[in-house]
C-alpha positions in Angstrom: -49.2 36.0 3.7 -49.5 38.4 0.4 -52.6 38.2 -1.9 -51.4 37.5 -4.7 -53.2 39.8 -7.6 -54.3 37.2 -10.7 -54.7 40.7 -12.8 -51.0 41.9 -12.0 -49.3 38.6 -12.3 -51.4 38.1 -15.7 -49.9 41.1 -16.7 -46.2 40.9 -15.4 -46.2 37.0 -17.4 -46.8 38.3 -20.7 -43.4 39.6 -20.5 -41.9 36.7 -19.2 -43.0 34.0 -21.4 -40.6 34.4 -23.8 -37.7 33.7 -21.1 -39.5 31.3 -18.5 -41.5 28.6 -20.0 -41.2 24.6 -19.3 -39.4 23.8 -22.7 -41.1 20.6 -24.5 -38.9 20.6 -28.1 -35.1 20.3 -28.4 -35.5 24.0 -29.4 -37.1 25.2 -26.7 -34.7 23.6 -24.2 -31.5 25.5 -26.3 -33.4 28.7 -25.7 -33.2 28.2 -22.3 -29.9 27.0 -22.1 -28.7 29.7 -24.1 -30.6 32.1 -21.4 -29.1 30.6 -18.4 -25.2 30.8 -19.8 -26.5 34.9 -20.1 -27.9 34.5 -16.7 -24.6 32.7 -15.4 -21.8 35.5 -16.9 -24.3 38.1 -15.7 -24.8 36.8 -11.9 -21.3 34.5 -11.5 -22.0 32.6 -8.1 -23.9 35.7 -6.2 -26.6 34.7 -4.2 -27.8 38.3 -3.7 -28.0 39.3 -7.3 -32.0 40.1 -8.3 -32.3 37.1 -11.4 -30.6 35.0 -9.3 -33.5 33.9 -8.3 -34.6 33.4 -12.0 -31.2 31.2 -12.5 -31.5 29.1 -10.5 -35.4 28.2 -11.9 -34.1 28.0 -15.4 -31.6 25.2 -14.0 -34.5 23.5 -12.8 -37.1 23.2 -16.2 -33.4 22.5 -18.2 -32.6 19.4 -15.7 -36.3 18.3 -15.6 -36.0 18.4 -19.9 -32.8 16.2 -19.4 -33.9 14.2 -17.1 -37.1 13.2 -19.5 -35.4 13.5 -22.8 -31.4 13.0 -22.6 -30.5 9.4 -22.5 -27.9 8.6 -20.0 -24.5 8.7 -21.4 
């Protein structure tokens, strides 16, 4: 198993927090919608591409949001 490096992950997050955060306004959960329709015209259904990764987490914080915040239709 890798160690992980708090001092290079510290460093690598500053430039992710604008793109990967856990969204807790109405606001914040468009950005992120807005970021994985980018993500999903860039990457289409390939499993292989290097942010696919990153989609597919996106999807996850915007369906905990709706799951907490969206009433059932």
């Amino acid at each position: 198993m890798a160690t992980i490096d708090i001092n290079t992950t510290q460093k690598a997050w500053k430039n992710l927090t604008q793109i990967l955060f856990v969204p807790r306004t109405e606001s914040e959960y468009k950005q992120l919608v807005a970021m994985l329709d980018n993500l999903i015209d860039e990457i289409g259904e390939n499993e292989n591409h290097p942010l696919a990764s990153l989609m597919e987490i996106i999807g996850v914080l915007i369906e905990n949001y709706e799951q907490e915040n969206v009433p059932d239709l």
